[in-house]
N, C-alpha and C positions, 0 to 999 in steps of 0.2 A: 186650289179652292175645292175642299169636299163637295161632293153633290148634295143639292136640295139645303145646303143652307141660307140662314135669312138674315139679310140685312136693312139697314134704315132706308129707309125714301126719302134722298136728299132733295129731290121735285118738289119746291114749295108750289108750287100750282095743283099737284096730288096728293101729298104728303099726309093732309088731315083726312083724309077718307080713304087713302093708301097707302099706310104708316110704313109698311115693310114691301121688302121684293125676295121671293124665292127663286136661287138661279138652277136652273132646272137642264143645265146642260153638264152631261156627263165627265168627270174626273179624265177620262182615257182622252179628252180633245183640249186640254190645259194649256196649252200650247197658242191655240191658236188665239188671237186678239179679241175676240170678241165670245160673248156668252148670252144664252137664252135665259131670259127672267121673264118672271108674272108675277101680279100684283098683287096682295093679300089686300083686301080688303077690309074695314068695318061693316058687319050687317046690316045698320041703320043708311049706309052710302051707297049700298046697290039701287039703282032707278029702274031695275026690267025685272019682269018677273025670274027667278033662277031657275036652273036647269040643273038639280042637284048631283047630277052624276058630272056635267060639265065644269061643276061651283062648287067643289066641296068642302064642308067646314074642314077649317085649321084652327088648333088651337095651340099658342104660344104665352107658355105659360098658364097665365089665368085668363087670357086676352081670345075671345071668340073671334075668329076670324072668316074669309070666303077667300078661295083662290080665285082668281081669275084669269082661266086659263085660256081664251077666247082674246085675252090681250098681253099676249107674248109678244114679247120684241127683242132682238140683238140692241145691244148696247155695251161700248168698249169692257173689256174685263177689267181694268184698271178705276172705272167706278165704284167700284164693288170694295169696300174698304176692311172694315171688322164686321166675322157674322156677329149675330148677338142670339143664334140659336140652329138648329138642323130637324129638318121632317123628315128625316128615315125612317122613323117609327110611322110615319103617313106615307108611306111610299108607296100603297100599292093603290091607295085613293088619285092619289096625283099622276100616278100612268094610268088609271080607267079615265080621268079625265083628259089626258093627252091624248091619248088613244080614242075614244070618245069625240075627241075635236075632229081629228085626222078622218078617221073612219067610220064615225056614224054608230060604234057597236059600244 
């Protein structure tokens, strides 16, 4: 699984205000059974005020998005089915925001 690509959000309980998941765990740990994702959001579904360096826009495609990096979770890598896109091109937004989480900087 390339890093930082995005798949659907099969969660019908989140799915309409968390359409996609970016899995945000490194290529070199493939192996191992499970992966770290966070939720893309729609802007209109955020309820707290954002923390733009924590929340940064993503955009897929034409579709304005929020990461939400504050609600990472493991879940099996076998979820994870077909990307239908990759944030490499955001990659250095998405580790201030990891990084950001972790450390406060």
């Amino acid at each position: 699984m390339p890093y930082l690509d995005v798949y659907l959000n099969h969660d019908a309980r989140t799915a309409k205000s968390r359409p996609y998941v970016v899995d945000l765990q490194n290529d070199l740990l493939d192996d191992l059974p499970s992966t770290i994702i966070a939720p893309l959001a729609t802007p209109d579904s955020i309820e707290h005020k954002r923390i733009l360096r924590l929340n940064p826009d993503i955009r897929i495609n034409d579709t304005p998005l929020v990461l939400l990096t504050q609600d990472m979770a493991a879940i099996p890598r076998f979820a994870l089915k077909h990307p239908i896109a990759n944030l490499s091109a955001q990659r250095e937004n998405i580790l201030a925001a990891i990084d950001f989480l972790f450390s406060g900087f």
